[in-house]
C-alpha positions in Angstrom: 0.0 0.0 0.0 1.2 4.1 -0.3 3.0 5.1 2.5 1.1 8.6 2.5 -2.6 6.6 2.8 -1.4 6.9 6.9 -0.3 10.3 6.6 -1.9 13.4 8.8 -1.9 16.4 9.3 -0.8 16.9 13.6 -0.5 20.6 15.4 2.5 20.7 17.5 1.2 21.5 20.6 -1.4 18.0 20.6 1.6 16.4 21.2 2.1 15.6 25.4 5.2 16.4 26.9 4.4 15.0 30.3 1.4 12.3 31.5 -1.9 13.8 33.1 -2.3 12.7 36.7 -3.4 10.2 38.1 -2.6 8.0 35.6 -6.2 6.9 35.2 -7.9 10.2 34.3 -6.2 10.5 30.9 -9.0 10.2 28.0 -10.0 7.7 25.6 -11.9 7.3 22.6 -13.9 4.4 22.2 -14.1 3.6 18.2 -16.1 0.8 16.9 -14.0 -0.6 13.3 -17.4 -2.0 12.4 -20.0 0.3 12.4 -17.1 3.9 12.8 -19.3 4.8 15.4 -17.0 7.4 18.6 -17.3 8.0 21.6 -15.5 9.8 24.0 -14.5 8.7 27.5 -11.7 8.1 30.0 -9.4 5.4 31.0 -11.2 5.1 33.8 -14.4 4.0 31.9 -12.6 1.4 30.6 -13.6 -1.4 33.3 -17.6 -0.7 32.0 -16.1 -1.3 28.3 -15.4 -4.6 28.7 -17.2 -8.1 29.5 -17.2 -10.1 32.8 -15.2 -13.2 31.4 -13.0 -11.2 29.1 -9.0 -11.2 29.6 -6.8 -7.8 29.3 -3.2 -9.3 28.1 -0.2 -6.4 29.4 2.8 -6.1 28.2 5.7 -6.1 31.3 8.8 -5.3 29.9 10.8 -3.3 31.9 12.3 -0.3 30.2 16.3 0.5 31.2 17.8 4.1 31.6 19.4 3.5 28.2 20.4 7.0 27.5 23.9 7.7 27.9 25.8 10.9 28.1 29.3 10.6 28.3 32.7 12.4 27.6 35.1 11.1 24.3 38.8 11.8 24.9 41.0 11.3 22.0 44.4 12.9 22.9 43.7 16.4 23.9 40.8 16.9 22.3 37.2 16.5 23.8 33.8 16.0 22.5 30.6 15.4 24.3 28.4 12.7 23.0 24.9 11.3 23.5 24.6 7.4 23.1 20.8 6.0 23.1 21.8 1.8 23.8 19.2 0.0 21.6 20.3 -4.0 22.1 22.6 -6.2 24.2 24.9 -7.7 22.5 26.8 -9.7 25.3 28.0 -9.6 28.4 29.8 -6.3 28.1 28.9 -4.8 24.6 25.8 -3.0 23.4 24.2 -2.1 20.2 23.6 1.6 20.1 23.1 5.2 18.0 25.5 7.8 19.0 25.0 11.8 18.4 26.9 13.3 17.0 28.2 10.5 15.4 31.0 12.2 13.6 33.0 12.9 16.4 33.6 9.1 17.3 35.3 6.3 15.1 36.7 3.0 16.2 39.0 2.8 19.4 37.7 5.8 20.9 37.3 5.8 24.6 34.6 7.6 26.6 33.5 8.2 29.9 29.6 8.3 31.0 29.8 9.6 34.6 31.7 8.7 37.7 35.2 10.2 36.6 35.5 11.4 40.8 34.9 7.8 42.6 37.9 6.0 43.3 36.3 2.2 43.0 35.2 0.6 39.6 31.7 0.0 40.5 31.4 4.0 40.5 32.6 4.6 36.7 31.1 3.3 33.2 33.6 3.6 30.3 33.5 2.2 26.8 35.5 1.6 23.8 33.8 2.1 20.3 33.8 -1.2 19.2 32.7 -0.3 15.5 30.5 1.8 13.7 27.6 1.6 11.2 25.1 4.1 9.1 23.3 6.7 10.6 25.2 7.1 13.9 25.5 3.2 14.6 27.9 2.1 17.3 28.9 -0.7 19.4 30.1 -0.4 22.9 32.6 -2.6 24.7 32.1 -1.3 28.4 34.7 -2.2 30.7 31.8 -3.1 33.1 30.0 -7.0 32.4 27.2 -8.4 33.5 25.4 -7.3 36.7 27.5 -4.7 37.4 27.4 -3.2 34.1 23.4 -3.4 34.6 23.7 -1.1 37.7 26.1 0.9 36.6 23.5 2.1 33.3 20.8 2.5 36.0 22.6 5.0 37.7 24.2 6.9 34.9 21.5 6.3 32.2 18.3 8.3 32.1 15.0 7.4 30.2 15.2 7.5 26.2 12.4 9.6 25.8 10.9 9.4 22.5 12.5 11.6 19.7 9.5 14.1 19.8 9.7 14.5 23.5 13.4 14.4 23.6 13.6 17.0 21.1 11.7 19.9 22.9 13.0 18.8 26.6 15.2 16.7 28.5 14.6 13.7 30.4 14.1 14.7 33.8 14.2 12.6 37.0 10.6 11.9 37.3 10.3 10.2 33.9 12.2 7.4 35.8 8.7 6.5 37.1 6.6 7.8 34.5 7.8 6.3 31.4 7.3 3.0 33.1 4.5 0.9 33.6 3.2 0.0 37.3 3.6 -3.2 36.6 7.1 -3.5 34.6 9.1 -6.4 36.0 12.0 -7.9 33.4 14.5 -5.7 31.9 15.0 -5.4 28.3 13.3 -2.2 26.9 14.6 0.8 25.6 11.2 2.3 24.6 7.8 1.8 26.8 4.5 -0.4 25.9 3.1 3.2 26.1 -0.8 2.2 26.4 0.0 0.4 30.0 1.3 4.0 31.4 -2.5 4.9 32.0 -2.7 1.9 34.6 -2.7 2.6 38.5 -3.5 0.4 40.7 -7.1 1.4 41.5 -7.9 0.5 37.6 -6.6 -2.7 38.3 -8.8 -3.6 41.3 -11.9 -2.1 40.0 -11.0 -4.8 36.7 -10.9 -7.1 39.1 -14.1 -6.6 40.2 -15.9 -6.4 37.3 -14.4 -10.1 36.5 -11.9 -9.1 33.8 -8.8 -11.7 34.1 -5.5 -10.6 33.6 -2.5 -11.9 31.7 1.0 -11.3 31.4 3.4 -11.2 28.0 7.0 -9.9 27.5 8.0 -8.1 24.3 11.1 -5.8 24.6 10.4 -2.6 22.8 12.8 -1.7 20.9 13.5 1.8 19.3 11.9 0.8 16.0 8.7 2.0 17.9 8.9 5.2 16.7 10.0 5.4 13.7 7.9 6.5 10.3 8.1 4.4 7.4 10.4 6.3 4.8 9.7 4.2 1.8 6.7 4.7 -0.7 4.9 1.6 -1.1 4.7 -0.6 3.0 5.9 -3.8 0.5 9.1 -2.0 0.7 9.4 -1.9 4.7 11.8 -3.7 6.8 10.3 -4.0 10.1 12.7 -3.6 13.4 12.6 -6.8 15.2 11.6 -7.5 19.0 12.2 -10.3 21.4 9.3 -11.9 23.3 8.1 -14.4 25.5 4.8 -16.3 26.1 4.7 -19.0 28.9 2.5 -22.3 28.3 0.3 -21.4 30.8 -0.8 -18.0 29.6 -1.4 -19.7 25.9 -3.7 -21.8 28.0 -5.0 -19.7 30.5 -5.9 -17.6 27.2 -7.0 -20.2 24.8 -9.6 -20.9 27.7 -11.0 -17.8 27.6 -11.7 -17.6 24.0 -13.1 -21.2 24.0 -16.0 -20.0 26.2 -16.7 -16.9 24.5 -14.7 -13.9 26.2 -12.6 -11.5 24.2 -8.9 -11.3 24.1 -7.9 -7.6 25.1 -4.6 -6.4 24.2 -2.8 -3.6 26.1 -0.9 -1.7 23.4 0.7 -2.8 20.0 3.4 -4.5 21.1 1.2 -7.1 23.1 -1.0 -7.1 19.8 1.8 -8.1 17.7 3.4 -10.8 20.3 -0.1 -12.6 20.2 -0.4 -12.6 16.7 2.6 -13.9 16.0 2.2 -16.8 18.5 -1.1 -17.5 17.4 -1.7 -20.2 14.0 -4.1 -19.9 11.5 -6.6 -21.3 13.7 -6.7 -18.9 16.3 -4.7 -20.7 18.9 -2.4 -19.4 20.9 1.1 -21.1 21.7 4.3 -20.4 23.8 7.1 -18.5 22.1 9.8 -17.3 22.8 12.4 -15.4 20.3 12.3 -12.5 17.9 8.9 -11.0 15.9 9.5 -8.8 13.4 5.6 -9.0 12.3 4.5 -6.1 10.3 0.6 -5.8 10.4 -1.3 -3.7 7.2 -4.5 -3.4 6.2 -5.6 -6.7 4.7 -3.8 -8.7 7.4 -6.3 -11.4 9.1 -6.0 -10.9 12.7 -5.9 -14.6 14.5 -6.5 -13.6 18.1 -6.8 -10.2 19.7 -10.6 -9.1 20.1 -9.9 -5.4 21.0 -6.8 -3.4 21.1 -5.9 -0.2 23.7 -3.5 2.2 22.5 -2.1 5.7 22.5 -2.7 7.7 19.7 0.3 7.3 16.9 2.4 9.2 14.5 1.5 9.7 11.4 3.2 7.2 8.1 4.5 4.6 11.4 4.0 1.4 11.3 1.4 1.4 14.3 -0.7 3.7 12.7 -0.6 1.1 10.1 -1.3 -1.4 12.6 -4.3 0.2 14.1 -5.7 0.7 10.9 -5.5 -2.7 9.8 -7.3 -3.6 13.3 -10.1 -1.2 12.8 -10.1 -0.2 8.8 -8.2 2.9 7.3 -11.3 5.5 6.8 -12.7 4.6 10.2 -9.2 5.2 11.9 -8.3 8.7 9.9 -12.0 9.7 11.1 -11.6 8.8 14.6 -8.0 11.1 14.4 -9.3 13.5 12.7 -11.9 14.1 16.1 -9.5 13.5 18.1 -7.2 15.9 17.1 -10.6 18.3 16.9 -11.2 17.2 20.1 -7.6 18.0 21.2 -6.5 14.8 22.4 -3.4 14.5 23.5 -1.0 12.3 21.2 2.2 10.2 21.3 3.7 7.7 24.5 2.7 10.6 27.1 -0.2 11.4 25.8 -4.7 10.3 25.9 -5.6 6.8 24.9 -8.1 5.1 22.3 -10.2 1.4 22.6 -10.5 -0.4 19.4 -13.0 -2.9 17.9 -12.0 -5.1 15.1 -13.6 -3.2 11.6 -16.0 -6.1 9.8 -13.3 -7.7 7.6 -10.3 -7.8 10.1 -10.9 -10.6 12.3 -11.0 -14.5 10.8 -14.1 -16.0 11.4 
């Protein structure tokens, strides 16, 4: 399909900086793929939304303090550089994009923080293993292992997206915010944004209305956010993610569907772990490795029922997503009143509920 089918039109100032609070009072537009039908209401509403019997399916990666500002020494010159780590690539080395990339080449040494404690454990240096396109790198730290896990959670802060990033910096109270409630395994470097609108009184009162609750792990990676640059989707190569699904989720899920409840899926990347452990006949099985699944309209969805999800850039490959989920006209309608409506857009922004549209789901 034409990349520009997905494009729109956004003004600047839709896009959130910072999360309302609570968590719980952010809006949400409730959009129905099969009839295009809107309505308008809050996370909190979300309980009444769904079905006694029906399972909500949450993502809980754990995103790290991946960004990395640090000092390059190269003789007795000195450059400051911003590294953004992306994927582990052993004990000691990890897969990153450096700014400004220019000023580093292979061999160089820098310093992230720490230069004034006299112990190890308080420094986190690296050498530039090698470099790639577009600002590229590999890291060897000196730190391995647990120690070099620490050490990144102290001297890291929280990649905010690129649109955040680029009108403020990461401040100390994104170290709670860009994470979900319930994050518990390490891995991310971006956030299954739709689970920040989760507190714990939305949890309880989904508990009381009967809705189960399920865990998945997909590590986000920075791939999340970026538009599709090509002209025709075909022509895509979608980042890849690793994730897991345990045995008895698939069957604590599987039951649900066999007597008649609906899958929910907290945010795309959930959506896209289920899809790609589900077969053609709608069963879900354990996995565990890498999904580089890239969903467009006229994609048969296998398992998820309804989908809950922040509000996306335009040309990226979740808008893409959602519009396969719900159809194209009915999800440039439902932006086009949200952005009337002046939601608020991107991983800190409002949220949206989706139905499947009339073709998308396999009977």
């Amino acid at each position: 399909m034409r990349t520009d089918l997905f494009d729109f039109d956004l003004p600047e100032e839709l896009i959130a900086l910072r999360p309302v609070s609570p968590r719980d009072s952010a809006r949400m537009l409730a959009v129905d793929g099969a009839t295009g039908a809107l309505r308008d209401c809050t996370v909190r509403d979300l309980p009444e939304l769904l079905g006694p019997g029906d399972a909500i399916v949450f993502n809980d990666t754990r995103v790290i303090p991946a960004e990395l500002k640090g000092v390059r020494r190269r003789e007795d010159a000195e450059a400051f550089i911003t590294v953004n780590l992306t994927e582990r690539a052993g004990e000691n080395r990890w897969h990153g994009f450096a700014r400004p990339a220019k000023r580093l080449r292979q061999g160089d040494r820098i310093s992230f923080g720490g230069e004034g404690d006299v112990c190890l454990s308080g420094r986190l240096d690296a050498t530039v293993d090698s470099r790639g396109e577009g600002g590229a790198v590999t890291l060897a730290f000196d730190l391995s292992g647990p120690a070099l896990d620490e050490a990144i959670a102290r001297h890291g802060a929280m990649p905010l997206p690129p649109y955040i990033a680029s009108k403020r910096p990461a401040e100390e109270s994104d170290r709670k915010d860009y994470q979900t409630i319930y994050a518990k395994k390490e891995g991310a470097v971006a956030a299954p944004t739709a689970g920040l609108h989760f507190t714990d009184g939305l949890m309880e009162a989904l508990d009381k209305r009967g809705i189960e609750r399920h865990w998945l792990t997909l590590h986000v990676g920075p791939g999340t956010f970026l538009p599709v640059k090509v002209e025709d989707t075909a022509d895509h190569v979608m980042h890849s993610e690793t994730g897991i699904i345990d045995q008895a989720t698939a069957d604590a899920l599987n039951e649900v569907k066999a007597r008649g409840g609906k899958v929910v899926a907290v945010g795309t990347t959930a959506m896209r772990l289920l899809e790609s452990a589900a077969d053609e006949e709608g069963v879900l099985h354990p996995f565990k490795g890498a999904t580089d699944i890239f969903i467009t309209p006229g994609y048969r969805f296998r398992y998820v029922d309804r989908l809950m999800t922040n509000f996306h850039l335009p040309r990226s490959t979740l808008f893409m997503l959602v519009s396969a989920f719900s159809g194209l006209d009915v999800m440039r309608a439902a932006y086009a009143h949200a952005i009337a409506q002046h939601y608020r857009f991107y991983s800190y922004g409002d949220a949206c509920l989706l139905s499947p549209g009339a073709k998308t789901v396999s009977e």
